[in-house]
C-alpha positions in Angstrom: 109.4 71.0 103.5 110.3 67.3 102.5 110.3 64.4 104.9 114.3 64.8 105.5 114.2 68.4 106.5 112.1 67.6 109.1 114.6 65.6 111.2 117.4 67.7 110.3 120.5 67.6 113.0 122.5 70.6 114.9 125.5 68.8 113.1 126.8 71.3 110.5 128.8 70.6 107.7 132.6 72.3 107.7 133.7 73.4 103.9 137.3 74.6 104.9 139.4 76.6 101.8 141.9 78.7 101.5 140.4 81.6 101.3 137.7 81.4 104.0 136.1 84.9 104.3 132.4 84.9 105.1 132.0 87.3 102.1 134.2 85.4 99.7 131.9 82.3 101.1 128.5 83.9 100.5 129.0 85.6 97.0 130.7 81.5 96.1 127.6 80.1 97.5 125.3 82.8 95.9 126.8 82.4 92.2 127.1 78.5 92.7 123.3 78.2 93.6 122.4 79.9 90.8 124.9 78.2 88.8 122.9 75.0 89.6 118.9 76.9 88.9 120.8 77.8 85.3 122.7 74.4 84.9 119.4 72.3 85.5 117.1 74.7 83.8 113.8 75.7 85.6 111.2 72.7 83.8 114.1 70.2 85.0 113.6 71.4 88.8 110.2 69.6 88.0 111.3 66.9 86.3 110.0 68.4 82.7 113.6 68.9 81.1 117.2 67.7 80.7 120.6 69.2 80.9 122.0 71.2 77.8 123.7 68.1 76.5 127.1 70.5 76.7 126.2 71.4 80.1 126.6 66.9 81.2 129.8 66.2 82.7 131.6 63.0 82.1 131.3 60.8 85.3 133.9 58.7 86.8 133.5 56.2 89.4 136.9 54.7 90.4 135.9 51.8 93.2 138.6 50.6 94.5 138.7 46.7 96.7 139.0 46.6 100.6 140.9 50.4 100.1 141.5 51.3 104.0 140.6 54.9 105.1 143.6 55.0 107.0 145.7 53.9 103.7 145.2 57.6 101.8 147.6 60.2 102.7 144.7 62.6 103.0 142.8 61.1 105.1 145.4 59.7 107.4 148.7 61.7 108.1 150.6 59.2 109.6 150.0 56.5 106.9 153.1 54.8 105.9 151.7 54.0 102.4 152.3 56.7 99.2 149.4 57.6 97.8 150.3 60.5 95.9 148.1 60.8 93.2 144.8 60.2 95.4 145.9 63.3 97.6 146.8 65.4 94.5 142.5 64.5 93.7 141.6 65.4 97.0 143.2 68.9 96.5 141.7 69.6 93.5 138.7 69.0 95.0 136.6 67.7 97.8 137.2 64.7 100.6 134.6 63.7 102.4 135.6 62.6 105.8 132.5 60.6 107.0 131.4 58.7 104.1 130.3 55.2 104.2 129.8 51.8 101.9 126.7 50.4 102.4 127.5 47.4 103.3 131.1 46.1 105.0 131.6 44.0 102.2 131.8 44.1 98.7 128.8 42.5 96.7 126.0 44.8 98.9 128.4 47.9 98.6 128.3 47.9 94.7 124.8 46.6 94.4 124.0 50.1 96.3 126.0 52.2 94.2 124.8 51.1 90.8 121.3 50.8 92.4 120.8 53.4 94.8 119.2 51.1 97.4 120.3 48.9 100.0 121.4 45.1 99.3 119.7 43.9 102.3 116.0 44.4 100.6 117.3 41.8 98.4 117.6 37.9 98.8 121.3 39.2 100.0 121.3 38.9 103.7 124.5 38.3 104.5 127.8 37.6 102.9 128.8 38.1 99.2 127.9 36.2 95.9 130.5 34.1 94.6 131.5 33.6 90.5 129.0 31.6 89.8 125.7 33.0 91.1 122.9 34.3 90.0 122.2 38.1 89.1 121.3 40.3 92.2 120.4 43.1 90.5 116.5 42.6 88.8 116.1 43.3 85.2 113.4 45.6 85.9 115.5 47.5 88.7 116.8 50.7 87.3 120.5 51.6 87.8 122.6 54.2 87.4 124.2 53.1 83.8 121.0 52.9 82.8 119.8 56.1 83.5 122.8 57.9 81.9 122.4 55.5 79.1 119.1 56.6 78.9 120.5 60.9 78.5 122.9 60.0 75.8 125.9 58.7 77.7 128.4 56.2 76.6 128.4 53.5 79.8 131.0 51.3 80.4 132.2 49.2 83.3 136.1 47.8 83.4 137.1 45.2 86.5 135.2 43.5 89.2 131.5 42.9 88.7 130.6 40.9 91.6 126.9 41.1 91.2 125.8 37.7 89.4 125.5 36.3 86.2 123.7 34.1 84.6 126.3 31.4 83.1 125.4 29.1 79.9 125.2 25.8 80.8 124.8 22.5 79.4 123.1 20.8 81.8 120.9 22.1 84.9 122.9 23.3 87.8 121.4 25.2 90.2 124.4 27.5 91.1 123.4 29.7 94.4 125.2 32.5 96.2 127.8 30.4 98.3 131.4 31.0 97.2 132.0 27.8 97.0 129.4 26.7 94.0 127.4 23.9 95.3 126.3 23.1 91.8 128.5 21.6 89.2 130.7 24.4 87.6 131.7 21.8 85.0 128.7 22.4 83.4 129.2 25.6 82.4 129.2 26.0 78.4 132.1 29.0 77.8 131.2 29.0 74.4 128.1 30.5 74.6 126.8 34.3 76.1 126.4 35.2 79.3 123.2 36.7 80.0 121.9 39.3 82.4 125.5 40.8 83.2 126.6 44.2 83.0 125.8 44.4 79.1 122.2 43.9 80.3 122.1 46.2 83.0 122.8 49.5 81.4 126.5 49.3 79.9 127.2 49.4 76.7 131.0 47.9 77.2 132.3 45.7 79.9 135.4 43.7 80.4 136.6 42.4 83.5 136.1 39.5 85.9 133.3 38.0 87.4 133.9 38.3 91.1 136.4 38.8 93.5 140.1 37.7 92.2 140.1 34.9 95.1 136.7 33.2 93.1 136.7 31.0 89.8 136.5 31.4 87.5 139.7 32.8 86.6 139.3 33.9 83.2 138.2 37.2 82.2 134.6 38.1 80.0 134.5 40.9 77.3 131.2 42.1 77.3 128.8 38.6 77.5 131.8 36.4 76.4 134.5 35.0 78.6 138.1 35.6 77.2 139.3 31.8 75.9 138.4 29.0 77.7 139.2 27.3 81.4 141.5 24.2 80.5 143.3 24.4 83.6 142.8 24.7 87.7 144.7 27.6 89.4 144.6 28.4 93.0 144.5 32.2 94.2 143.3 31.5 97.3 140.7 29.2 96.3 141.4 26.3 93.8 139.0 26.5 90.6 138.8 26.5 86.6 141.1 29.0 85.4 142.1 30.3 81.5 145.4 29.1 80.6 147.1 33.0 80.7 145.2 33.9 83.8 147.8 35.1 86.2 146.4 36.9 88.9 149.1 39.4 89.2 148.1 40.6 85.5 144.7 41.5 86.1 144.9 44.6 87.9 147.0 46.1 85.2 144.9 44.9 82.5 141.8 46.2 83.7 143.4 49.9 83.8 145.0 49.7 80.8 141.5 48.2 79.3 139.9 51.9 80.7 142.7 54.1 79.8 142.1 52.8 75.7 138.5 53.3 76.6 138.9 56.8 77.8 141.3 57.4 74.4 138.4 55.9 72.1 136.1 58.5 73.7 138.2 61.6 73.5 138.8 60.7 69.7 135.1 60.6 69.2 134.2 63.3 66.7 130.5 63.7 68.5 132.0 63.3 72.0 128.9 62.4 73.6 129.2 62.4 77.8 130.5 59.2 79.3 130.1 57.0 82.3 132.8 54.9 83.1 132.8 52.5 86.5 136.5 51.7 87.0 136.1 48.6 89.9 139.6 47.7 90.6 139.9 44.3 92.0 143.3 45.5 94.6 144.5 45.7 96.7 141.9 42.9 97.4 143.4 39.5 98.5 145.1 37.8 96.8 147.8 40.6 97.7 149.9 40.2 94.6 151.7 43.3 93.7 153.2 43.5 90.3 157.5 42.7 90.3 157.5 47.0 89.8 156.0 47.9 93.4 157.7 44.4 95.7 159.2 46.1 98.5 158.5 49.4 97.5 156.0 50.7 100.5 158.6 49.1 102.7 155.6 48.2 105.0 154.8 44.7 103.0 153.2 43.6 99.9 149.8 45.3 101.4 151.7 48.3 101.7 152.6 47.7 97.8 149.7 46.9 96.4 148.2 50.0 97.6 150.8 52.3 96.0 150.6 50.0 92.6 146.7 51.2 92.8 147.1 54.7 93.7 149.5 54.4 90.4 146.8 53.1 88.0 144.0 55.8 89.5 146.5 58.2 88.5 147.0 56.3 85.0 143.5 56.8 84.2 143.1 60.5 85.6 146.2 61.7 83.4 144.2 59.8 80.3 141.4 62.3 80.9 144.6 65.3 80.9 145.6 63.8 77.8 142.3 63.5 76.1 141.2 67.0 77.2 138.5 65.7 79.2 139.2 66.6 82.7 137.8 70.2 82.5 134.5 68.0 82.0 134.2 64.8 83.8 133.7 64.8 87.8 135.7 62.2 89.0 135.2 59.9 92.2 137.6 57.8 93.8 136.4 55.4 96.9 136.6 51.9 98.0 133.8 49.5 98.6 134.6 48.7 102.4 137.3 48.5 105.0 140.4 47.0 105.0 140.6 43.2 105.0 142.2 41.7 107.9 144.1 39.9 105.3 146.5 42.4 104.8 147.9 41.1 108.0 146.7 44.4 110.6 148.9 43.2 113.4 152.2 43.3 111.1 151.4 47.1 109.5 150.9 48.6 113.3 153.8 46.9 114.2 155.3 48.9 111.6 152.9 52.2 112.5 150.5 52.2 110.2 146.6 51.5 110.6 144.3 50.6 107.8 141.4 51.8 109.5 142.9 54.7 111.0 141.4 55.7 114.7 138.0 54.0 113.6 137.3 50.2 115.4 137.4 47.2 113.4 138.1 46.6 109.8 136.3 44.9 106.8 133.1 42.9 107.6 132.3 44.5 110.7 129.7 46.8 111.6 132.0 49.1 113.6 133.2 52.1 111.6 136.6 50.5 110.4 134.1 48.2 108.5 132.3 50.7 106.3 134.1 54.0 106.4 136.0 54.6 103.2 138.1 57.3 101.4 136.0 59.0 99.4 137.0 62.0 97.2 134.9 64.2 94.0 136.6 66.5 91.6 134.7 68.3 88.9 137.1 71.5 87.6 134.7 74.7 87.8 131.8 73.3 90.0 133.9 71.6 93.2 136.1 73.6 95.7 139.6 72.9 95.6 141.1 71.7 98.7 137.3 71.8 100.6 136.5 69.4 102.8 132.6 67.8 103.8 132.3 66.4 107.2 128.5 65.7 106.3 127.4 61.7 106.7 127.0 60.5 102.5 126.9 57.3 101.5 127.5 55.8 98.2 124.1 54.6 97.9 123.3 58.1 97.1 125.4 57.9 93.5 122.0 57.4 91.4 120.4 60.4 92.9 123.5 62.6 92.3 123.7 61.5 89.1 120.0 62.3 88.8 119.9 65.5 89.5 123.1 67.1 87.6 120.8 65.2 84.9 118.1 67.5 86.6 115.7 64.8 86.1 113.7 63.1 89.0 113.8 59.6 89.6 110.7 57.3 89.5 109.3 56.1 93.3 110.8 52.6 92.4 114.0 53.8 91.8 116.6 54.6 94.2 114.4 54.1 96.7 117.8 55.2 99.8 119.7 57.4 97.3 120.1 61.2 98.4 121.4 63.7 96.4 125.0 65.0 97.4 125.3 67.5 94.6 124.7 70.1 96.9 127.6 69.6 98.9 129.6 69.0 95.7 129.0 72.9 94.7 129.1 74.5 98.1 125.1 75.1 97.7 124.6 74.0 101.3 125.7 73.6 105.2 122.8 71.4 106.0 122.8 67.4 106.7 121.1 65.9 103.3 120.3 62.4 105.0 118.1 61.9 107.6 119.8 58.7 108.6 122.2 55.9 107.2 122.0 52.1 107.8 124.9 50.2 107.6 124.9 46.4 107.6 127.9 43.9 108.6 129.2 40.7 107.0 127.1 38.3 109.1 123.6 40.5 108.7 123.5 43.0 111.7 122.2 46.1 111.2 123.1 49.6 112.6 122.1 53.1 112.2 123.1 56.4 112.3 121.7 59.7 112.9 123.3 62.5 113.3 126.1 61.3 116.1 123.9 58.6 117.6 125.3 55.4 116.1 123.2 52.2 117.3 124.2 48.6 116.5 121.3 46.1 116.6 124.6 43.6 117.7 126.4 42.4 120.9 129.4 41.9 118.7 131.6 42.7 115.5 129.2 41.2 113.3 132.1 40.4 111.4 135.4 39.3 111.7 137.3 41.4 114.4 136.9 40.4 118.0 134.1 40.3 119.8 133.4 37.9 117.0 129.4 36.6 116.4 129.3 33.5 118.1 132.6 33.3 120.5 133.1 33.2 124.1 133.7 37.0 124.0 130.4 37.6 123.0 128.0 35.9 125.1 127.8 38.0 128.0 128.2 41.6 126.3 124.6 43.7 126.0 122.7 42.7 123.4 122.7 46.4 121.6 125.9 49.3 121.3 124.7 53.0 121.3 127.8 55.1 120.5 128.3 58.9 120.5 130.7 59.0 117.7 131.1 62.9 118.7 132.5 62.0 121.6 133.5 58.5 120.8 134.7 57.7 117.5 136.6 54.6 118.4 133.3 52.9 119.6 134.4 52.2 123.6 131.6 53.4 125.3 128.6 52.0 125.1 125.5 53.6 126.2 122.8 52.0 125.4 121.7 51.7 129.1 122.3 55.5 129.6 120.3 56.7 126.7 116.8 54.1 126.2 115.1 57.5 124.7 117.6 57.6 121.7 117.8 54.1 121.3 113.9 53.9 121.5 114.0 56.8 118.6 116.6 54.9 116.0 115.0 51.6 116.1 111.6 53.1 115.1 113.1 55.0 112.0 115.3 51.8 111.5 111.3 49.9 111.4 110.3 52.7 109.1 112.8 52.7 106.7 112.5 48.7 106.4 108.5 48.7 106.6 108.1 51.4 103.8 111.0 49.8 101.3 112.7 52.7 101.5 114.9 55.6 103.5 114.5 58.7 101.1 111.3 60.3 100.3 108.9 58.6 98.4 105.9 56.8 98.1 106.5 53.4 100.3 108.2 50.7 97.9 108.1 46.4 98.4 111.2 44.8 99.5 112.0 41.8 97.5 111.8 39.6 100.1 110.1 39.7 103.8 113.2 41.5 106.0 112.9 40.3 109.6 114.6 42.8 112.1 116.8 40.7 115.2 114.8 39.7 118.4 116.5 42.0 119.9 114.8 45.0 118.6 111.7 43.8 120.1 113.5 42.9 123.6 115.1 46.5 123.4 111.6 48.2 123.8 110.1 45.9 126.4 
């Protein structure tokens, strides 16, 4: 029995088809699991062997920006945004209805998914890199391109990177992780490479931008080269060097059509080797700038637009897997890498009756469940239920380890060191909660975490930006710690830390584990990068 097992919770998970006979359930189940002992081979169970390489799907990873939970059709039924193509992928296979970013905003969120561990054992406390900074992501730190590169796939990444680079320059700078570069981004020698960016961290192909489309440098980078030159200043949002041609209404639509050709190359390969391709839109992140084709089409606002412009382009790149024959083959996930933003103007859209966040609290940033809920949905033709449904806690930290084991290979101890395997809900192969327990983190650096339904925020507040905000008057005299029964009380009202010490007591000594052994799966204990010092208010909480 492994270390998760042992704190499994009464919470089940609900697959819900069709055709929902227990017999019809059971003989699925039955033929699925061996399916998997077959796929995997017996010597890969131990880490000894590899998938047939005709047995290794394609793997698509479709991240979209500050995508609301409440924005998908299939996850909300009263959203007032289309998002047709999104629920046409949900019923071809599975949504997951209480999945989670790791983080509530964007740079954490992806360093977990192509890492499998959280951001906060980094020098990333709180807030997000800008387009200048340095690399998060170690060059000894294994990711998830990397290990696919590593069994023969073709990697690629297309859009936002949002993890750091390391910019040529002419003179010492001394760029940090502040939006707003404190060095001197004149500097910077565009006619050289860019080192340690996604070409050095496991893909073989890359072409996007830097960081969020509201942060210079507005020009886009082809693998280690940026596209042209910055001769001009642009403002969108923020005022900085920008490329002549940059418009930041293009880039959405460049970035799909630069992964639909890159889709096309691959199903015109004559050895068709498996791919990975990590499709990170940068919409319907601010700035909100739908293309001329989608103004006024949502007729909720240009939020309400941009949305259905990006539900288009996932669909753009799904029908270039129809085209190329590849769908049969290639699991496909579609998710977002936080909340909504309150930029997107929340007040206006439920004036108009629709809500981003759906019945959750809060909204991007925060540690409240609006902040770090997301959409997330998995189709793989053969191996995934159509139309079933996983109420099971995932996160998307866990990608590395699902990837790992349809490889059926094991990962090293420092690797993936808060990555659990979903695959098994993927296939139907189990009912039983795979994580013990998940941490989410908030904008400003507060922790929570959740077990089972016991949600406890180390946090008087938000944590982010929705009200109570860190640091106003409608903070100060709120308890220093929120326990929530999210069974009971999924829109976070009542708090009971004061009713229930015992189950606080319990979650802040796994939350002291998880952080004192550098990791929340099982493994031998790890080193976080940097000393992680839990709030004050942990220690008051057990006085």
């Amino acid at each position: 029995m492994n270390i998760h097992q042992l704190f499994i919770t009464t919470k089940q998970i609900r697959f819900r088809h069709e055709k929902s006979a227990s017999v019809v359930r059971k003989l699925r189940n039955a033929f699925l699991v061996g399916f998997v002992l077959n796929f995997v081979g017996i010597g890969a169970a131990f880490g000894q062997g590899r998938v047939a390489p005709a047995n290794r799907p394609n793997i698509v990873f479709i991240l979209a920006d500050d995508l609301g939970y409440g924005d998908v059709g299939s996850f909300n039924p009263e959203s007032k945004i289309k998002t047709p193509r999104i629920d046409r992928l949900a019923s071809q296979g599975m949504k997951f209805t209480d999945a989670h970013s790791a983080s509530a905003v964007c740079t954490p969120s992806r360093y977990a998914i192509l890492t499998g561990r959280y951001a906060w054992r980094t020098r990333l406390k709180q807030g997000v890199l800008g387009g200048f900074s340095p690399p998060l992501i170690h060059a000894d730190r294994l990711t998830v391109a990397e290990l696919l590169k590593k069994h023969g796939y073709h990697t690629a990444c297309f859009g936002k990177w949002h993890l750091g680079l390391d910019w040529p320059v002419k003179s010492p700078v001394g760029f940090g992780d502040e939006i707003v570069p404190k060095g001197d981004y004149r500097a910077v020698d565009y006619t050289r490479p860019i080192t340690n960016g996604p070409n050095d961290r496991g893909f073989k192909t890359y072409f996007g931008i830097s960081a969020s489309l509201d942060m210079y440098p507005f020009i886009f980078i082809c693998d280690d080269r940026t596209v042209g030159v910055p001769t001009v200043e642009k403002t969108f949002v923020r005022k900085g060097p920008a490329a002549a041609d940059f418009e930041a209404v293009d880039v959405a639509r460049t970035i799909t059509n630069k992964a639909i050709e890159y889709i096309h190359e691959r199903s015109n390969d004559p050895d068709r080797p498996p791919f990975f391709l990590y499709f990170a839109l940068s919409a319907p992140h601010a700035p909100i700038v739908p293309e001329h084709a989608y103004i006024n089409r949502s007729g909720i606002g240009p939020y309400g637009d941009f949305v259905e412009q990006v539900d288009d382009e996932i669909g753009e790149v799904l029908d270039a897997l129809d085209r190329g024959g590849l769908a049969e083959n290639t699991l496909v996930i579609v998710t977002s890498d936080n909340g909504c933003s309150p930029v997107a103007n929340l007040d206006s859209l439920a004036k108009l009756g629709h809500h981003p966040g759906y019945h959750f609290r809060g909204a991007k940033a925060d540690i409240f469940e609006g902040g770090h809920r997301i959409p997330f949905v998995a189709r793989w033709p053969g191996k995934i239920q159509a139309k079933s449904v996983c109420d099971q806690t995932i996160c998307q930290v866990d990608f590395i380890a699902t990837c790992a084991e349809i490889l059926g290979v094991k990962l090293d101890d420092h690797a993936g060191e808060d990555s659990f395997s979903i695959l098994p809900y993927l296939i139907g192969a189990t009912e039983k909660p795979i994580r013990e327990a998940t941490i989410h983190h908030s904008i400003n650096g507060s922790f929570a975490i959740r077990q089972g339904s016991w949600k406890l925020a180390l946090c008087p507040d938000s944590g982010g930006w929705s009200k109570p905000r860190p640091g106003r008057d409608d903070a100060t005299n709120l308890p220093p710690i929120q326990l929530y029964d999210l069974s009971r009380d999924v829109g976070e009202q009542n708090n009971l830390h004061a009713d229930r010490p015992e189950v606080v007591d319990r979650l802040i000594k796994l939350l002291e584990r998880y952080v004192a052994d550098g990791r929340s799966a099982p493994g031998k204990p790890q080193p976080n990068d940097v000393p992680i010092q839990l709030p004050q208010i942990v220690r008051q909480s057990r006085n």
